[in-house]
N, C-alpha and C positions, 0 to 999 in steps of 0.2 A: 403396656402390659399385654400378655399374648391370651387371647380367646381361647377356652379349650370347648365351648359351647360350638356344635358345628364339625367338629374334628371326628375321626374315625376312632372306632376303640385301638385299631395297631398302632396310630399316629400316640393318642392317650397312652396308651400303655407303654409306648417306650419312652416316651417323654418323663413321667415316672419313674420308671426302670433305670433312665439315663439319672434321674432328681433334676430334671431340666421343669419340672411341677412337682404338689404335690399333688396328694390324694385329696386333702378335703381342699386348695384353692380348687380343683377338679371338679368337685362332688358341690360348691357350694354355690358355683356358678353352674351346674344345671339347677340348681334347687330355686335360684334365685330367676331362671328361665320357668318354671314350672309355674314357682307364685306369681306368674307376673301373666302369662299364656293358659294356663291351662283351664281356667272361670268358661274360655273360647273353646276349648277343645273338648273337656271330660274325660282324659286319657284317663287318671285316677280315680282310684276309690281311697284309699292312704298314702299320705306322704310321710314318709318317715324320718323328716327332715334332722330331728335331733339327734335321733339314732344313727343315721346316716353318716354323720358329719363322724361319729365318737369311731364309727367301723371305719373311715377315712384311716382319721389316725391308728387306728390298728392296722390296718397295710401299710400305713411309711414307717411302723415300727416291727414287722418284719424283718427276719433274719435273712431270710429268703426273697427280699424285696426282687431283685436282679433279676431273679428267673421269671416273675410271673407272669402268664401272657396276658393276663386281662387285670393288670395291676392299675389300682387306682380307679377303673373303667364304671361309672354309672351306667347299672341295669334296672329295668324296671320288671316286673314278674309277674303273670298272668294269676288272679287272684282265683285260681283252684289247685293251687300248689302251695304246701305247706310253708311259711316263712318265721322261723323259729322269734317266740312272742308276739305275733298279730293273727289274728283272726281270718280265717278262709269260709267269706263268706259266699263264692261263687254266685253270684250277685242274684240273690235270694235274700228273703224275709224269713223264709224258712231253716235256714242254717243254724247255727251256734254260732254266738258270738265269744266264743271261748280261745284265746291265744293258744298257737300252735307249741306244741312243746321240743319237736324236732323239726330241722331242715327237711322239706322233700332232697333225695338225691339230686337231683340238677343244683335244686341251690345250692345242695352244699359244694356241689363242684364247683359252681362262678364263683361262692367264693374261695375258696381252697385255692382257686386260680386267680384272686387278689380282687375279684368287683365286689361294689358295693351295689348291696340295695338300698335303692332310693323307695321306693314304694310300691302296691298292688294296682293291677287294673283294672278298671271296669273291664264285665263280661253280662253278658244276655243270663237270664235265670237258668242254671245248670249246664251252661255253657249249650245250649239247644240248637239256637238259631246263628243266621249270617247277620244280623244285624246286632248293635250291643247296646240296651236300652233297659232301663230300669228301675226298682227303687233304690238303687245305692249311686245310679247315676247316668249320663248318656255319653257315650263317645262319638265324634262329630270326626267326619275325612279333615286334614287338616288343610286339604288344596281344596277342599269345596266343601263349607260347615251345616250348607244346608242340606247334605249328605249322611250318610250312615259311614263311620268309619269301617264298617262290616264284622262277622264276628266266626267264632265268640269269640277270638284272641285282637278285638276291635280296639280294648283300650292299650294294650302293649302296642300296636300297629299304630295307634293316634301318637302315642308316646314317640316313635322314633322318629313317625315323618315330621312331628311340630318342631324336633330337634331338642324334645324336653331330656331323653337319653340317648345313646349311640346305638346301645342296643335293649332288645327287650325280649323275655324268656315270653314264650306260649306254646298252646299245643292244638293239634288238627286230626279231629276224629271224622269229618265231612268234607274237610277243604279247611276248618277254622284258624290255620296260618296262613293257607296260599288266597283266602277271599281276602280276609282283610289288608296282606301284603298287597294284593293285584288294586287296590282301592287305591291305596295312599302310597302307593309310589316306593314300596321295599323287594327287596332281595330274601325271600325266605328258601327252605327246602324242608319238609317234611319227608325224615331220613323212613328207609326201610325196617320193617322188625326187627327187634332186638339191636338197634347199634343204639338206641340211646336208652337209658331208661324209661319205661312210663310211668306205670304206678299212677293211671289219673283215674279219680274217681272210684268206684267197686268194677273191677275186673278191667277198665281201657275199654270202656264200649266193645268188649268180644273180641279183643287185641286189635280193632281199627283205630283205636287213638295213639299218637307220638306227638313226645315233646320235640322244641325246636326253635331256633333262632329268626329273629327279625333282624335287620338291618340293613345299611345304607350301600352295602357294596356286599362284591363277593368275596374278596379278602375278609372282611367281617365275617360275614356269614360263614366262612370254610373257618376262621379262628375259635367260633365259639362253637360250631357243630363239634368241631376236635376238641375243646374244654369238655360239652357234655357228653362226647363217648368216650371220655377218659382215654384216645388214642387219637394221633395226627391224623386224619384226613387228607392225605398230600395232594398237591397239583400234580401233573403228571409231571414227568422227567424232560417229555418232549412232547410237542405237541402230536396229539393223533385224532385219524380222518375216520369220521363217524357215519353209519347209516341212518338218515333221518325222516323219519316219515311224518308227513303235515297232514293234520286232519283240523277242517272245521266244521264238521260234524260232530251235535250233542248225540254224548249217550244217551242222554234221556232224548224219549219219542217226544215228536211234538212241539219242543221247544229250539226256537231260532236261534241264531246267533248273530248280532247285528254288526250292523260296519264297521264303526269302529275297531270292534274287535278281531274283526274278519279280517281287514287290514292288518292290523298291529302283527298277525300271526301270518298272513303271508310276506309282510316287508322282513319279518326277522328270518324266515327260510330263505329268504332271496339272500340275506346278508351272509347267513350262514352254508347257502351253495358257493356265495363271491369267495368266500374262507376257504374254498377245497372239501365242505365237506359234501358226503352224498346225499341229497335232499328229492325226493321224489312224493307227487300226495297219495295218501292210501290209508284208510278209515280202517283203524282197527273193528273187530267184528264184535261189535254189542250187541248182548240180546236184547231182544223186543221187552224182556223182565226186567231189565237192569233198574228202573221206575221202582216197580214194584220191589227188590230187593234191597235196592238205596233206602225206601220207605220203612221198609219193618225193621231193618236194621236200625236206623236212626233211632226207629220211636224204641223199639225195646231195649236202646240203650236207655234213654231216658226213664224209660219204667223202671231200672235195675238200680238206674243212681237217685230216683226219687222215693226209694224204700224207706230211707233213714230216716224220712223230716218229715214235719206233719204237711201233709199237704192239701190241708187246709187253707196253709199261708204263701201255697203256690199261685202264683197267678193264673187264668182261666186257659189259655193258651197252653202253658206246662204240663197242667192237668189234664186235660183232653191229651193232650202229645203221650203222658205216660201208660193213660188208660189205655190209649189204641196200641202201646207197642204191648200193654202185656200178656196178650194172644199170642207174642210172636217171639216171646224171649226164649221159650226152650228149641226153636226150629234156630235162631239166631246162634244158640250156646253149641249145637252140632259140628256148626262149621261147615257143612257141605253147601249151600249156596253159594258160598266164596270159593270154594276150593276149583267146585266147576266154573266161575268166572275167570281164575287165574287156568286152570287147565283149556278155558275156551282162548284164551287171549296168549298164550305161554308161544304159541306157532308165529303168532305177529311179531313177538320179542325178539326170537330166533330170528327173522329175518330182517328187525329193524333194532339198531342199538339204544333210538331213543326216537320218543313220541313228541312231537310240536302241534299242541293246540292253541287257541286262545283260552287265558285266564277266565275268563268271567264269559257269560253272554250277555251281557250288557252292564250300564254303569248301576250300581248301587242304590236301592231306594232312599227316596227321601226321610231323614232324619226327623221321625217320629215317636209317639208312643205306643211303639210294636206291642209292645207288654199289654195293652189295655183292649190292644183288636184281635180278634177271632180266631181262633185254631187255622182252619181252612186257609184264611187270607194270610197267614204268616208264610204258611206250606207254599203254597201257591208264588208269594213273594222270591223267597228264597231259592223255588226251584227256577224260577223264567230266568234269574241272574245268574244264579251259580248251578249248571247243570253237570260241571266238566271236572268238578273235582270229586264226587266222592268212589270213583269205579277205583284211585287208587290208594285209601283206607280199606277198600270191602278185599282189594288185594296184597295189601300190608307192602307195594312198590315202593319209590323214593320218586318223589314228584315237587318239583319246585315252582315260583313264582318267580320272575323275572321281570322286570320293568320295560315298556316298549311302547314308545307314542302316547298320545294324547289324543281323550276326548276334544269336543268342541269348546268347552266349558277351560280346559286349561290342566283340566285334575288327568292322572298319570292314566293308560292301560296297561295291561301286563298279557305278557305270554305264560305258557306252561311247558316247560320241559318234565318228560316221564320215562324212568327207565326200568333195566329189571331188577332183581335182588341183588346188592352189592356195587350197582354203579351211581354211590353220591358223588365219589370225585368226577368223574365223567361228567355228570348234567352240572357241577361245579366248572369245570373248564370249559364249559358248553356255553356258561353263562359270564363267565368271565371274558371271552370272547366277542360273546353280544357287549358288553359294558365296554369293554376297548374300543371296538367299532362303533357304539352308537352309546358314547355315555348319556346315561340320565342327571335330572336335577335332584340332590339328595334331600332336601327339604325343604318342605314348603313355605311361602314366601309369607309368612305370617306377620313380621317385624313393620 
């Protein structure tokens, strides 16, 4: 009997598509992965195992079976996106436990393009933090459990690396695809404004939030980013020679960036000079503010998505987080901070086609109860590891995670490719390139 546990969603999907499987043998053996792994992991907050199976059968009784690209394909969904009859409880006490009455648009596109949801995932209280921990559950790295799978899109990210699904929906208003990707060993890309819908929360964190794909390869990742812009995302025609500039310098003042990672991001420039492309180092020009701007943005996003709910039944951490942004939400709602970040940085663009940092500044804190400890030490956490992703939310770029070496530990690092508006195929070919030349291990060795 052939495994479809393990397999890529294009391998899935045409298998399908061919009736060389079906949808729910597909769907019942990740289901049967889930119940069996995930007690270890906490990718989940709902399995929608029943429901799951019955939507199976409704893609092998498509008309349209043939065409779909993500036919039969188990996804899992970051549980602050609408999933039509369950509950979006953004992993809060404070939410409704009221089932949803419509699909958010991304889902309805996966499925419309033939995937089944399997279930929601754990996410940090209002999708806040890099770490995902809670009362509805914790999601654990799946290459190192006494880790933080990172967040907020931690438990879709726990989900693909355990091999619980091929792929998994989330979205990144700070970094929250490319941390948790660069932890657990995925292939993500947080597209530029407007190519995919957002629609996350009240207003998209001041349009710094996009939705976006997890998964195990870059054929993946380019198949579903083209499902959720409703238009192909192509590879190029032919390969072309890119300007690349390496920086491992944090935007943020202050904070390090350690070995590991500092490696990982000069071994993949060397890779990618060996490829023909032009690779030279030069630190984009961040301001001395960029701290500070990262900061009030953050928190006045939260202040804006914590209106709704009593926040009484916020945790103490949330609360402090939305008080302190809500000083800052009308200087946030202008847009001019951002504008002069993209207008300071627009000169680098021009002379560089894409930006090679390292992913993270170091590995991921310890798998704890973030939720329970203190405003200050969460901030503090957060920023010493993830200092390199939020300059491009604040400038609405397209910035992906990319898989590249290993800690000492075993668990994956990652690079970050950054480009300007309109070039996802590009950091797409970019990254497919690196996978060719230096494939990764796609999931972690849990069995």
């Amino acid at each position: 009997m052939t495994s479809w546990v393990g397999r890529t969603a294009a391998e899935i999907a045409a298998a399908v598509r061919e009736k060389r499987a079906t949808p729910r043998e597909v769907v019942a053996e990740h289901l049967s992965r889930i119940e069996r792994l995930d007690g270890r992991v906490g990718a989940f907050r709902v399995v929608r195992a029943e429901a799951a199976l019955a939507e199976a059968d409704e893609v092998a009784s498509r008309a349209d079976l043939a065409e779909l690209p993500l036919a039969g394909v188990p996804v899992a969904v970051k549980d602050n996106l609408a999933v039509r009859g369950e509950s979006m409880r953004v992993g809060s006490a404070a939410t409704p436990d009221a089932p949803a009455a419509e699909d958010h648009v991304t889902v309805a596109r996966l499925r419309a393009a033939g995937a089944v949801v399997v279930g929601l995932t754990n996410v940090p209280e209002l999708c806040v933090f890099g770490t995902t921990e809670g009362v509805h559950g914790t999601a654990r790295n799946p290459w190192d459990t006494s880790r933080t799978a990172g967040g907020s899109s931690g438990g879709s990210a726990a989900a693909v690396a355990a091999g619980l699904v091929p792929l998994a929906l989330g979205n990144d208003g700070m970094g929250s695809l490319r941390i948790p990707a660069a932890n657990c060993g995925l292939v993500t890309i947080k597209p530029g404004s407007g190519v995919v819908p957002a629609g996350i929360g009240d207003g998209d964190w001041f349009g710094m939030s996009e939705n976006g794909p997890l998964a195990t390869t870059v054929e993946d990742t380019r198949l579903m980013l083209s499902v959720l812009a409703g238009t192909e995302v192509a590879a190029p025609a032919a390969p072309e020679t890119y300007r690349i500039a390496v920086s491992l310098r944090s935007p943020i003042a202050g904070v390090t960036i350690s070995k590991p990672y500092a490696s990982a991001a000069r071994e993949a420039a060397a890779l990618l000079m060996k490829a023909g492309h032009q690779v030279r180092r030069a630190d984009p020009p961040y301001p001395m503010s960029l701290g500070v701007t990262s900061l009030t943005h953050w928190t006045a996003g939260t202040s804006v998505d914590a209106r709704g709910v009593d926040t009484a039944l916020l945790t103490r951490r949330t609360r402090v987080h939305a008080a302190v942004g809500r000083r800052f939400v009308g200087r946030a709602r202008t847009g001019e901070d951002r504008e002069r970040l993209r207008t300071r940085l627009e000169p680098f663009f021009a002379e560089h086609d894409v930006l090679l940092t390292p992913a993270l500044a170091r590995r991921s804190p310890r798998s704890v109860p973030w939720h329970e400890r203190g405003w200050l030490r969460n901030v503090l956490a957060n920023t010493n590891y993830s200092p390199l992703t939020p300059p491009w939310n604040l400038t609405g770029w397209p910035a992906m995670a990319v898989p590249f070496g290993t800690l000492p530990s075993g668990a994956p690092t990652a690079v970050q490719l950054v480009g300007r508006p309109g070039s996802e195929a590009a950091l797409l070919a970019l990254a497919e390139t690196v996978e060719q030349l230096r494939p990764w291990r796609r999931t972690a060795p849990l069995d």
